[in-house]
Every structure is written in structure tokens, then in C-alpha cells.
DRENDO-1510 file (C-alpha; in Angstrom, 1 decimal, always signed):
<recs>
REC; n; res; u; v; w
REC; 1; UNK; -8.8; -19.8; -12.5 .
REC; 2; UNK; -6.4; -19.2; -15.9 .
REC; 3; UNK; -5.1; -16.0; -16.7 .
REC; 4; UNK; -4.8; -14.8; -20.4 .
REC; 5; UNK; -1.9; -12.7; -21.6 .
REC; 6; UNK; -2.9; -9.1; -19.9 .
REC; 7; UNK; -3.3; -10.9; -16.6 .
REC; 8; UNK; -0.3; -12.9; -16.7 .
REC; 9; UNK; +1.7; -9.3; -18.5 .
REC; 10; UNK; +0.0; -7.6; -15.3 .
REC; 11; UNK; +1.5; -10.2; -12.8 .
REC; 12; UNK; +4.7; -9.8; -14.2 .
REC; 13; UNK; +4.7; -6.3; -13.7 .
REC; 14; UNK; +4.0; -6.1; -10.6 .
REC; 15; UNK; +5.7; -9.0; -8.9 .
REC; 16; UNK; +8.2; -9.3; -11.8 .
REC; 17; UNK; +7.6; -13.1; -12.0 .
REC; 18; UNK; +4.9; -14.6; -14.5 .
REC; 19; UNK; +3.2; -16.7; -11.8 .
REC; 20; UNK; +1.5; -15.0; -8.3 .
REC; 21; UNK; +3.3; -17.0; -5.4 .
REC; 22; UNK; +0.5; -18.6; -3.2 .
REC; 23; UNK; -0.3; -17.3; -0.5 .
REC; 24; UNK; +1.0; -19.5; +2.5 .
REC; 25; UNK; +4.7; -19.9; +0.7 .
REC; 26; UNK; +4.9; -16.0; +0.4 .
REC; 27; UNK; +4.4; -15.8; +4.1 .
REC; 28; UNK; +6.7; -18.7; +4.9 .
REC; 29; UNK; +9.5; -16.9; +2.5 .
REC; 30; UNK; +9.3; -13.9; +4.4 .
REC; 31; UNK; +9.3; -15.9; +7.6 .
REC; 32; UNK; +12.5; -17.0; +6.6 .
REC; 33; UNK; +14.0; -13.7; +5.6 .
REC; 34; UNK; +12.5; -12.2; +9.3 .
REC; 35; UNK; +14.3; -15.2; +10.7 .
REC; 36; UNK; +17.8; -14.6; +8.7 .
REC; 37; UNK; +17.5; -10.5; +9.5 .
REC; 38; UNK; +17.2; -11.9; +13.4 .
REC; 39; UNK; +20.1; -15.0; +13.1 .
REC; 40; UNK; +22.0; -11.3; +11.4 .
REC; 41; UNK; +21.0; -8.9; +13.8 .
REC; 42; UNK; +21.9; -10.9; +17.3 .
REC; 43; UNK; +25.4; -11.7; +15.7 .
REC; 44; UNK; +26.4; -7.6; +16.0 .
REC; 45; UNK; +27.1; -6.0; +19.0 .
REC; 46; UNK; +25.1; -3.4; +20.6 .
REC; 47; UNK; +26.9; -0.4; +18.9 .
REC; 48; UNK; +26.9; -1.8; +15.8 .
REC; 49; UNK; +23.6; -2.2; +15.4 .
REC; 50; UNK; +22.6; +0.8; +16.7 .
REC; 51; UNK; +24.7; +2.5; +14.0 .
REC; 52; UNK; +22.6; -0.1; +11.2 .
REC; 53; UNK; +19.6; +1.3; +12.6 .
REC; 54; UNK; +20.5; +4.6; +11.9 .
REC; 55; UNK; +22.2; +4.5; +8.6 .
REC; 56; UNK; +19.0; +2.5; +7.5 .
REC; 57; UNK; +17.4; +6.1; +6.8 .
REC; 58; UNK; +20.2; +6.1; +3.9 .
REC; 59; UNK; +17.8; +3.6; +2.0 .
REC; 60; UNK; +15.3; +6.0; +2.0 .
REC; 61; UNK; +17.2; +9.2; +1.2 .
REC; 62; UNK; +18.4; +7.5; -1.6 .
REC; 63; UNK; +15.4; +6.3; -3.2 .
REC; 64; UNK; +14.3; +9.6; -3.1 .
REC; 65; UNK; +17.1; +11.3; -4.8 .
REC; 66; UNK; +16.7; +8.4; -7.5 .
REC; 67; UNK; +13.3; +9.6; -8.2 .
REC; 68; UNK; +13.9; +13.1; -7.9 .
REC; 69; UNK; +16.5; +12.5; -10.6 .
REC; 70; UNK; +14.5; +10.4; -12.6 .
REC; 71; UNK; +17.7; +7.7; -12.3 .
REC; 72; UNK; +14.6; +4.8; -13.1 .
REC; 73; UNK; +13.1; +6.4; -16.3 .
REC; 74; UNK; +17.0; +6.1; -18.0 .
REC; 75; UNK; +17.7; +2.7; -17.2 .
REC; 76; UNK; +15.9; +1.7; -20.0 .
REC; 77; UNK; +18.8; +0.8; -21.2 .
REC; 78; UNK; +22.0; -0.1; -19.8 .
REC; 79; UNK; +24.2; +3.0; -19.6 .
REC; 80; UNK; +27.8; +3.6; -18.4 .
REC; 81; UNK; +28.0; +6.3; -15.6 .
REC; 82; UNK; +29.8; +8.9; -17.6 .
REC; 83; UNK; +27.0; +9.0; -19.7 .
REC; 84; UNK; +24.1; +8.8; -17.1 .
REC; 85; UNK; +25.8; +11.8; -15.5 .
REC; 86; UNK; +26.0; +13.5; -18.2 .
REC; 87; UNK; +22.7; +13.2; -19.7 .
REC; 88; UNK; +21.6; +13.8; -16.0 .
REC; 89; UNK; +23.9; +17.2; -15.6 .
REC; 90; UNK; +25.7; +15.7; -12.6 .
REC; 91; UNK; +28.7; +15.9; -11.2 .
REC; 92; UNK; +30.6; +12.3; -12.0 .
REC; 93; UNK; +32.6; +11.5; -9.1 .
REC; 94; UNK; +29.0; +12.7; -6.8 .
REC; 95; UNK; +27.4; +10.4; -8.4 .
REC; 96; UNK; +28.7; +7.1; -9.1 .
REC; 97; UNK; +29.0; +7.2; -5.1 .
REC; 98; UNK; +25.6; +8.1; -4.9 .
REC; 99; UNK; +25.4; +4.8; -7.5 .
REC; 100; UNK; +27.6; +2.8; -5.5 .
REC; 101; UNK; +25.7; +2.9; -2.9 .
REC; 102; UNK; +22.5; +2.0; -4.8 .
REC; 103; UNK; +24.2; -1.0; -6.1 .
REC; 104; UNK; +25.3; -2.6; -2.8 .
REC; 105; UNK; +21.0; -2.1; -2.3 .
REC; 106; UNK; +19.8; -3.9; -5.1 .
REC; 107; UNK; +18.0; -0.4; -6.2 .
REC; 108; UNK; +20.2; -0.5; -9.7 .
REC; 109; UNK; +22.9; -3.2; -10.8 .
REC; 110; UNK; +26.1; -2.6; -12.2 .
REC; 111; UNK; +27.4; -5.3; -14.9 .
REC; 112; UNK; +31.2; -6.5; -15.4 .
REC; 113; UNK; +31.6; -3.4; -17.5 .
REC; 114; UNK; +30.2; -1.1; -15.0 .
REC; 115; UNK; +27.0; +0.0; -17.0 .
REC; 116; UNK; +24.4; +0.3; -14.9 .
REC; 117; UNK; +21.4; -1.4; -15.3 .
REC; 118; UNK; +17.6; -1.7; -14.3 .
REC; 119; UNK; +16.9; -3.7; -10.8 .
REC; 120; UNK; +13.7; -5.3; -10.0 .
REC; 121; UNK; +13.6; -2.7; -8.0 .
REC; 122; UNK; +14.7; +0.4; -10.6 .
REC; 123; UNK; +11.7; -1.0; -12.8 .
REC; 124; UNK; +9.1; -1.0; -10.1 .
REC; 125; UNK; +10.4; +2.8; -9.4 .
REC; 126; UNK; +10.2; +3.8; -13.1 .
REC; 127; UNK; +6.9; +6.2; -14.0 .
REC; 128; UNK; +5.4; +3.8; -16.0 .
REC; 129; UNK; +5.5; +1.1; -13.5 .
REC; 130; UNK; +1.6; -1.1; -13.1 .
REC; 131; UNK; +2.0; -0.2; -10.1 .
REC; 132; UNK; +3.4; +3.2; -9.0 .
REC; 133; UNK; +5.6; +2.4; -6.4 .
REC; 134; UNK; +7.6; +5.7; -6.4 .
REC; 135; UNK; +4.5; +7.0; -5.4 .
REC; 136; UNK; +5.6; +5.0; -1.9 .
REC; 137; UNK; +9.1; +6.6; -1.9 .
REC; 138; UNK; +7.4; +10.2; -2.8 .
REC; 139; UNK; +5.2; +9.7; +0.3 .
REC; 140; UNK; +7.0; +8.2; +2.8 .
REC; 141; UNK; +10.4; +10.6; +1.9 .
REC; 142; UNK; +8.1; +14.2; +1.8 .
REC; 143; UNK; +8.8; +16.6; +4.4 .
REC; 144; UNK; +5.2; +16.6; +5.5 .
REC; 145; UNK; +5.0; +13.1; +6.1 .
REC; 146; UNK; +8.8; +12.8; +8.5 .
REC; 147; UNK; +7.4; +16.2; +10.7 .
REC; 148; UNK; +4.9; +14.0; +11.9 .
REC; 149; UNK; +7.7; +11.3; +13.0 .
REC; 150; UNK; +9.4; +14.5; +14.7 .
REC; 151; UNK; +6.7; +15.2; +16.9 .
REC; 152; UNK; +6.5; +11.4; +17.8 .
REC; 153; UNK; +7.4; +11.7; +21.2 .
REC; 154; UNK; +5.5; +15.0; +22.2 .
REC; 155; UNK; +2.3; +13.1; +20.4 .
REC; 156; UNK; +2.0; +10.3; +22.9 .
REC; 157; UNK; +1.2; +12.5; +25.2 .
REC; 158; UNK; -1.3; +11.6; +27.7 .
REC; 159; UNK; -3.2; +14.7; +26.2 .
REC; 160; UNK; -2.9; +16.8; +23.6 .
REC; 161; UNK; -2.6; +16.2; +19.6 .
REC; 162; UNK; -1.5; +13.7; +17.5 .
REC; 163; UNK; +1.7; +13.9; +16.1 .
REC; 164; UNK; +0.6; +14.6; +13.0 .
REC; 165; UNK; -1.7; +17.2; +14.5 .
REC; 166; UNK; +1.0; +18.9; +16.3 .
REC; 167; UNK; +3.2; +18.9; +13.0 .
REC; 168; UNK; +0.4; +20.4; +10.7 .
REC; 169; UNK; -2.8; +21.7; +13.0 .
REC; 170; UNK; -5.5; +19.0; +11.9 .
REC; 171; UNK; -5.5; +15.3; +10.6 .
REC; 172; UNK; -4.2; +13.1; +8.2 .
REC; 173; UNK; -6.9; +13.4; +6.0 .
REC; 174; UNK; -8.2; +16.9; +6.8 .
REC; 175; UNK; -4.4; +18.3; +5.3 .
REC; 176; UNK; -4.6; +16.0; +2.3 .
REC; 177; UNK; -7.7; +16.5; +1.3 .
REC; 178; UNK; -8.3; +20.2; +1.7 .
REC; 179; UNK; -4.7; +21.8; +3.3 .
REC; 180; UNK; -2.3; +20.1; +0.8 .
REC; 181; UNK; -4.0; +18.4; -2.3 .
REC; 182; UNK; -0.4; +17.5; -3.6 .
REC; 183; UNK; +0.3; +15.9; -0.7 .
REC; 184; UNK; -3.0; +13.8; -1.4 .
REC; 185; UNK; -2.3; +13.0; -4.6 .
REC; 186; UNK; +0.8; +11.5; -3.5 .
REC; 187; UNK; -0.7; +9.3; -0.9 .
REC; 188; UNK; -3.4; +8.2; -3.7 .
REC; 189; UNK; -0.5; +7.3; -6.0 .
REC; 190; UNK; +1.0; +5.1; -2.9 .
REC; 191; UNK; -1.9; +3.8; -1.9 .
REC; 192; UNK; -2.5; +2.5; -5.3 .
REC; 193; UNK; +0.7; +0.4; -5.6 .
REC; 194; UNK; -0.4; -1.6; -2.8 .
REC; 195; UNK; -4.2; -1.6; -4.1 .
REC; 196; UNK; -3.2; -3.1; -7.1 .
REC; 197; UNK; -1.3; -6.3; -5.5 .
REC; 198; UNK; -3.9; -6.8; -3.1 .
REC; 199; UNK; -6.4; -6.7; -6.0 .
REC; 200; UNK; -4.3; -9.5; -7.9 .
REC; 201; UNK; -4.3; -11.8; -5.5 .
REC; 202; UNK; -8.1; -11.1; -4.5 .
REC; 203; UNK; -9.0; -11.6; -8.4 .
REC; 204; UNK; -7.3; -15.0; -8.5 .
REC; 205; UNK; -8.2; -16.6; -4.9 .
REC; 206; UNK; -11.9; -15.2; -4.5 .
REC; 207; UNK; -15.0; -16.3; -5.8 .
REC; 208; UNK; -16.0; -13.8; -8.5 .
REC; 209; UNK; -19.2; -16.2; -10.0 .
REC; 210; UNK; -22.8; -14.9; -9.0 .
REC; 211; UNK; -20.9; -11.6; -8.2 .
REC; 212; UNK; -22.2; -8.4; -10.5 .
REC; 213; UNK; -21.2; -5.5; -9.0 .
REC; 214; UNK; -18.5; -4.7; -6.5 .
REC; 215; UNK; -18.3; -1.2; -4.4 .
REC; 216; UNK; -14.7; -0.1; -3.5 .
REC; 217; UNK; -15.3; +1.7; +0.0 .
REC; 218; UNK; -12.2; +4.2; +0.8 .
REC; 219; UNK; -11.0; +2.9; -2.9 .
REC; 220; UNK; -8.8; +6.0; -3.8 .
REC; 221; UNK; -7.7; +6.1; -7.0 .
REC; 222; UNK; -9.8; +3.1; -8.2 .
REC; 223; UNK; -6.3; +1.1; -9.1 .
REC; 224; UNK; -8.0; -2.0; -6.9 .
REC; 225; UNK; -11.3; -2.1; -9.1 .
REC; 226; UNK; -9.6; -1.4; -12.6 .
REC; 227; UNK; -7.3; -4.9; -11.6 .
REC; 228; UNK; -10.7; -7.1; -10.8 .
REC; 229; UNK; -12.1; -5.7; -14.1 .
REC; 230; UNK; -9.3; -6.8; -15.6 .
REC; 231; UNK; -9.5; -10.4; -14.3 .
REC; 232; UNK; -13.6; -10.7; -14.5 .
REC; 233; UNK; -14.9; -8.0; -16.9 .
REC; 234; UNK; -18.3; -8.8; -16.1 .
REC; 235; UNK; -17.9; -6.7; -12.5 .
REC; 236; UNK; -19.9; -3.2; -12.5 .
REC; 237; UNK; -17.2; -1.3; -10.7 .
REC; 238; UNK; -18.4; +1.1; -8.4 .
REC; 239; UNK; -15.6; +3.5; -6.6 .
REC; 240; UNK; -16.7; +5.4; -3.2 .
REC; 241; UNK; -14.5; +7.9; -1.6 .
REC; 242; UNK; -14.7; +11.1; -0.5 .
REC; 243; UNK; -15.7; +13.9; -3.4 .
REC; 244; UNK; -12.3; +14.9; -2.9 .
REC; 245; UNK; -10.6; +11.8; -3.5 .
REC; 246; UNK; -12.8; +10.4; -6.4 .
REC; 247; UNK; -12.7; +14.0; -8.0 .
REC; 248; UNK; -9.1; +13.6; -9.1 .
REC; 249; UNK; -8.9; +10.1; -9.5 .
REC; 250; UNK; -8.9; +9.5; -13.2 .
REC; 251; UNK; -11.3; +5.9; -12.9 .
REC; 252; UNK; -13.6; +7.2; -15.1 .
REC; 253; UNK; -11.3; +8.4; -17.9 .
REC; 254; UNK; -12.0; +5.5; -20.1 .
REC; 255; UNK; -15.6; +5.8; -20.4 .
REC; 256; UNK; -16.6; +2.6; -19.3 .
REC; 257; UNK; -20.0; +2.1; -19.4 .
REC; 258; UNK; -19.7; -0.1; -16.3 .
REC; 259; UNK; -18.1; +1.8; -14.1 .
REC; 260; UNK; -19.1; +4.7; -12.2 .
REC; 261; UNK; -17.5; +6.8; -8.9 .
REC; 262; UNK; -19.5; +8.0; -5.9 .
REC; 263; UNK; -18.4; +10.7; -3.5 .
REC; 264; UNK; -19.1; +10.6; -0.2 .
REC; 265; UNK; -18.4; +9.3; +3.4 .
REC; 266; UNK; -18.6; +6.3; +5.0 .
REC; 267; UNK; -19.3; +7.7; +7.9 .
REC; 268; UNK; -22.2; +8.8; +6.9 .
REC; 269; UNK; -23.6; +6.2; +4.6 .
REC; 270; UNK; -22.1; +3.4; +2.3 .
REC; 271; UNK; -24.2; +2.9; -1.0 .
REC; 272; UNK; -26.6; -0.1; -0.7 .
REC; 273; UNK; -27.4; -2.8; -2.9 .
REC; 274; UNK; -23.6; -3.9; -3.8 .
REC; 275; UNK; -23.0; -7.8; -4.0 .
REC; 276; UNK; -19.6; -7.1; -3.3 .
REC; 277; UNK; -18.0; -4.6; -0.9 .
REC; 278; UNK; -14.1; -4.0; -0.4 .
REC; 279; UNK; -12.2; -2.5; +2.3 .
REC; 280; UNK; -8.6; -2.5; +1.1 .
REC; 281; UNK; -6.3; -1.2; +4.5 .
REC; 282; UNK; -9.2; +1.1; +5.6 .
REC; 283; UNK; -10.2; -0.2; +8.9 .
REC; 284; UNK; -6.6; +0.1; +9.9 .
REC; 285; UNK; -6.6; +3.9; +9.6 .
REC; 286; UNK; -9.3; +4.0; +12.5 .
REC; 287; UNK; -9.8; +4.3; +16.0 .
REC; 288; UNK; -12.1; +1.2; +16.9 .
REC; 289; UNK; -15.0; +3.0; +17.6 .
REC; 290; UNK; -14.8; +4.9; +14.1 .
REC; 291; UNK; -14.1; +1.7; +12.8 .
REC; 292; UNK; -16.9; -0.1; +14.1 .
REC; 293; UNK; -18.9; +2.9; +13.1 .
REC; 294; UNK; -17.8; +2.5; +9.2 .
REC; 295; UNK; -18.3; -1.4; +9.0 .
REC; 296; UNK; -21.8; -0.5; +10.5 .
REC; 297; UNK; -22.6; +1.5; +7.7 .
REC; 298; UNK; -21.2; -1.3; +4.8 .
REC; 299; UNK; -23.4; -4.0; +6.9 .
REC; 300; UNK; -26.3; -1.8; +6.9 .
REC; 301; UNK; -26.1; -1.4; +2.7 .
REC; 302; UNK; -25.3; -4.9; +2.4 .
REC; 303; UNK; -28.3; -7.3; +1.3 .
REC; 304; UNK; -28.9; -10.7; +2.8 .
REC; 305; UNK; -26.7; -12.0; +0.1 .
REC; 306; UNK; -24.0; -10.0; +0.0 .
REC; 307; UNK; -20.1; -10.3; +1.8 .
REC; 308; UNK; -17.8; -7.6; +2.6 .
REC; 309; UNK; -14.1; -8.6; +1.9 .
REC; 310; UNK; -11.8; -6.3; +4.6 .
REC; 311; UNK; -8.0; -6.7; +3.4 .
REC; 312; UNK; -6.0; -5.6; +6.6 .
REC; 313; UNK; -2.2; -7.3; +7.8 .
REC; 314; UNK; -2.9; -8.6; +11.6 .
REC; 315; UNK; -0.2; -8.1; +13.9 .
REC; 316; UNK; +1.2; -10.6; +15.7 .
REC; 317; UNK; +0.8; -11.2; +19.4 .
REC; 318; UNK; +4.1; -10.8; +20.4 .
REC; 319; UNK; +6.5; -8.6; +19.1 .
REC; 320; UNK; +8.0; -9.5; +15.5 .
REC; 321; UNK; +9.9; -7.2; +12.8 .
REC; 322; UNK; +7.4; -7.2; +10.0 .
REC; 323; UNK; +5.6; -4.8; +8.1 .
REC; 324; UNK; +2.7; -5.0; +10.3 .
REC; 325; UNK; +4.7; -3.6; +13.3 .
REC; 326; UNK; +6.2; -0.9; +11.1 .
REC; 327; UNK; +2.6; +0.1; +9.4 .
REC; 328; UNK; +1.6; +0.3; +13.6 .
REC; 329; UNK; +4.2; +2.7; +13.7 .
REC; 330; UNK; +3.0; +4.8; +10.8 .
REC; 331; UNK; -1.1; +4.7; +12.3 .
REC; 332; UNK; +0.5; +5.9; +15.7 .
REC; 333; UNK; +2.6; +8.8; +13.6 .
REC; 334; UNK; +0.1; +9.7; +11.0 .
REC; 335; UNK; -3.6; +8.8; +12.0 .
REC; 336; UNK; -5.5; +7.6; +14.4 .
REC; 337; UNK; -6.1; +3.6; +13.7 .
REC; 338; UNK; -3.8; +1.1; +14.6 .
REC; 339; UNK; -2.6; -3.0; +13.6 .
REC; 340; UNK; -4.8; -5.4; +15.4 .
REC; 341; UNK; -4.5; -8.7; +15.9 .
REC; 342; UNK; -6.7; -11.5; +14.3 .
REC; 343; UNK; -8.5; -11.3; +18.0 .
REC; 344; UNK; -8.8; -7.9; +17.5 .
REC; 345; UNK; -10.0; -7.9; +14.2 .
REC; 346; UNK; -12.7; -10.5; +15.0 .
REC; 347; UNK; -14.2; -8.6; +17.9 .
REC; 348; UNK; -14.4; -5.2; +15.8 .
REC; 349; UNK; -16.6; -7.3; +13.3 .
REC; 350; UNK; -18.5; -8.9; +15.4 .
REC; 351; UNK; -19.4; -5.4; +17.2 .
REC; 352; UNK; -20.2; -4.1; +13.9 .
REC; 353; UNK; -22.8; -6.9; +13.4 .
REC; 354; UNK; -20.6; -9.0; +10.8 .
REC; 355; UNK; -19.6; -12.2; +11.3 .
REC; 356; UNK; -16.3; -13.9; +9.3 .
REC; 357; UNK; -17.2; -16.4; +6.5 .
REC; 358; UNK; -13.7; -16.9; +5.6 .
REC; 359; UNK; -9.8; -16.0; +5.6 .
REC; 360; UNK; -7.8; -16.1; +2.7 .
REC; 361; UNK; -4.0; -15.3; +3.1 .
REC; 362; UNK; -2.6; -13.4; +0.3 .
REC; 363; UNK; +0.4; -13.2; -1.5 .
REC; 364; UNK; +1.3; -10.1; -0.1 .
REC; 365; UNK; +1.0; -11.5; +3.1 .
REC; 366; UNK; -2.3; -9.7; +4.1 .
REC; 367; UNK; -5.3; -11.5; +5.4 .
REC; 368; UNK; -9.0; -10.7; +3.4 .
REC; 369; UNK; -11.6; -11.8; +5.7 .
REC; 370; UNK; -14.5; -12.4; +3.6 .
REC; 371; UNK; -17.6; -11.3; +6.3 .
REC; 372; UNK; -21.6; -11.4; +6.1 .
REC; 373; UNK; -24.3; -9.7; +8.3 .
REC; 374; UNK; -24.8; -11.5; +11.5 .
REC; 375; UNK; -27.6; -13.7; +11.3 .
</recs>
């Protein structure tokens, strides 16, 4: 399938090259950085690495100060320090070592003349970004989401609560839903940076003919259903979440006749009659039996016809550093689902009564089975 101009701007954008990389050479790329970061890692002796490992929360402290300071939104243009600090209020000497440190990252780059400019990674951090990646660094740096990493250990516990229930007396969902709506707004606007790449490579590698309406189920902010539109505006667009959830999304704001939202959950029911149904990293967030329980619901609204696509990253069977192990880490920490294998993922479809018509690896590296009611 061709892309005009907004789809190949979109692209762009988002993975700040005009062209999506295919699938199986994006995974082979980052097979080859994994393998690198391993060749790197054995070469360093046991204390040194161990002091990498810890340092390597500097990243994300400061990514989050970037934000907080809005350092994205004035790379615009390139600027010389002085004058960043200054327009900023900053102390100088503070922060060009803040800025040093940034460099040596990749988050900003400083020319010859020492201006700093915009990164790939500055632009994808700036409030306007397609896809609102700060949203990630907002998330993952708030003080909500690391007292659930403090209360790691205590949460494996044989019994007792979660760690994110010991850090904050009921669930993941439960605090950003109804204890902390900011905190849930955050998570939608994360949530949504990765919706919208999976949604680009989804648009390009699926079948989209014969297909007239398409329910997003867990969809958040909508981000994943606004992208397909974009690709194939003949999709009604149908967004299910919980009231909560598709009450502040702003989906709707446009008017379009062919979209609508649904509140709800899928617990309870999914709603029927879709030819289309998404599951964008939803399954992850559950225990199997919830799981099963939610996939149940999607086959039983499914017609004869119709196929459920479930985007989810497997984990490999042995251990590997990838973002599948890390995103493990963050179920165990956070909620109650977990990374499963292709094995895995197979025998939770099966239970639920779906069987897999096809895998399609995408550029991010994820894996959308495509699955159908069990004949």
C-alpha cells in the first residue's frame, strides 16, 4: 500500500525517517544493538558495571528535568547556552553540566560552536510531538509510579499486596482512574506514544479491504484509531474503554461523523458486531485468568467473519536484555499481567476459544497476531 503526504509527514514524525523500516530488519537491528550492549557489557569488570547499572537512573532523572524545563520546546532553534539559560532563568554553570550530560546521551546535540540543538530525541520529547513521548518520561519518572518499584521486594511476597498495592492501597487502575486522575492522564498520554507506532505499522502491513468498522478495546486515548483513519478513512472508528478513560479522551473532538466512543468494561462485555477488534498491549496488563476472561468477551461479540488483532511483545524463552524483559518488570511492579512467550500467548487464545490466523512482526518489534473464533 502507498502512502500520500500526511502518512508519509506522519512516519516521519514518529520514526524521524520518511520510510517505516520492515518489520523483520527492525528486529534484526536491534538484535544487533542487544548483541553490541552484551560484546560491551562482558568487556567491564564486575564493579564497573555495577556502577553503569546504577548511574543508568541518571538517564532518566535527566529526561525528566528536560521536560520539567521545557529544554525540548526551545530547541526550535539552535541556541547557545548563555542564552538558553537565560531565557530559562537558570543558573549557567548548573546547567551546561546538566547539558553536557544530555549531549554525551544523544538527548540534545551541541554543534562546533556549542549551540545546542534539537536531537531525534529532543524532537520526539517536544509538546507537539505525533507522538507524545514525554508523556513516557512523565510516567515512568513520577513519584507514584518509582513507590511501586520501592516496595518491589516486600510485593513478592508469598502473600500480601502487590507492590503497587502496598505503595498506594489499591491497583493500578483503581488509583488512576478514580484516586489520582492526573496520574491517569499521564499514563493515557504514554500509552498513546506507543499506540500510535503500533498503529502505523498495523495500517501499512494489515489487510484493511472488506474491513468497515474497527473497535479499539482498552484503546485509551483513541491515538491508535485516529492513525488507521488516517491511512484508510473508510474505517468507522469505535473507541471502548472504561467511562473514565473515554471521558477525558478528546477522540471525539473533531466531530467526526464516523467515529464514536463507548464506555465500559471488558470484563463485562465487549460491543458486538465489529469486523475488526484491537487489543494494543492489553492482554499483557492481566493475570491469565483475567486475560482469558477479556478475550472471551471480544470472541463472544465477534461475528463469524470477524478477527481480533492482539499487539503484545513475547518474551523470549531464555533470558535476553530487551524491552520485553524490562516491560515484565514493570507488570510485576505495577499490575498484575505479565510478558509471555509465543507458547504462552498461544495457549491463552486457544483457552479463550480463538485460534491464530496469522503473525505479523512489526516495526516496533511487537508481534499482532491476527485470531478468529475457534471453529
Amino acid at each position: 500500500m502507498g502512502t500520500d503526504g500526511t502518512t508519509r509527514s506522519l512516519e516521519q514524525a514518529v520514526f524521524g525517517a520518511p520510510v517505516v523500516p520492515p518489520g523483520r530488519p527492525a528486529v534484526w537491528l536491534t538484535s544487533a544493538r542487544r548483541l553490541l550492549q552484551g560484546f560491551h557489557e562482558r568487556l567491564a569488570p564486575p564493579p564497573v558495571r555495577i556502577l553503569e547499572a546504577l548511574f543508568a537512573q541518571l538517564d532518566a532523572h535527566v529526561l525528566r528535568v528536560l521536560v520539567e524545563l521545557d529544554v525540548p520546546d526551545q530547541l526550535v532553534r539552535p541556541a547557545s547556552m548563555a542564552e538558553l539559560a537565560d531565557r530559562l532563568e537558570l543558573d549557567h554553570d548548573s546547567f551546561e553540566r546538566l547539558m553536557r550530560y544530555a549531549a554525551a546521551r544523544n538527548f540534545i546535540s551541541i554543534d562546533r560552536r556549542g549551540r545546542v540543538r534539537a536531537s531525534g530525541i529532543t524532537k520526539a520529547l517536544q509538546s507537539d510531538a505525533v507522538a507524545p513521548w514525554r508523556g513516557w518520561v512523565r510516567f515512568a519518572t513520577s513519584s507514584w509510579f518509582d513507590d511501586a518499584f520501592r516496595n518491589l521486594g516486600p510485593g513478592m511476597a508469598a502473600e500480601g499486596p502487590s507492590p503497587f498495592e502496598a505503595a498506594h492501597g489499591t491497583d493500578f487502575f483503581g488509583y488512576t482512574n478514580d484516586v489520582n486522575p492526573d496520574a491517569g492522564v499521564v499514563f493515557d498520554q504514554a500509552m498513546s506514544a506507543g499506540a500510535i507506532v503500533q498503529a502505523i505499522g498495523l495500517a501499512r502491513i494489515l489487510k484493511w479491504d472488506g474491513i468497515g468498522s474497527v473497535c479499539d478495546v482498552g484503546g485509551g486515548s483513541g491515538a491508535a484509531l485516529d492513525v488507521l483513519q488516517r491511512y484508510h478513512p473508510h474505517l468507522e472508528a469505535v473507541l471502548f474503554d472504561l467511562p473514565e478513560v473515554v471521558g477525558r479522551s478528546d477522540f471525539l473532538a473533531g466531530g467526526q461523523a464516523d467515529r464514536r466512543s463507548v464506555g465500559g468494561s471488558f470484563f463485562d462485555e465487549v460491543p458486538a458486531g465489529h469486523d475488526r477488534y484491537l487489543l494494543l498491549a492489553v492482554v499483557h496488563d492481566w493475570d491469565d485468568e483475567s486475560a482469558v476472561s477479556l478475550l472471551g468477551n471480544v470472541r463472544h461479540a465477534m461475528g463469524p467473519a470477524a478477527t481480533a488483532v492482539v499487539v503484545e511483545t513475547p518474551r523470549a524463552d531464555r533470558p535476553v536484555h530487551d524491552f520485553a524483559a524490562a516491560s515484565d518488570l514493570l507488570m510485576l511492579a505495577l499490575a498484575s499481567g505479565r510478558e509471555r512467550t509465543a507458547q504462552e500467548y498461544g495457549r491463552l487464545f486457544s483457552t479463550a476459544g480463538l485460534t491464530i490466523q496469522d503473525r505479523h512482526l512489526l516495526p516496533s518489534g511487537a508481534t499482532a497476531y491476527e485470531v478468529a473464533m475457534t471453529r
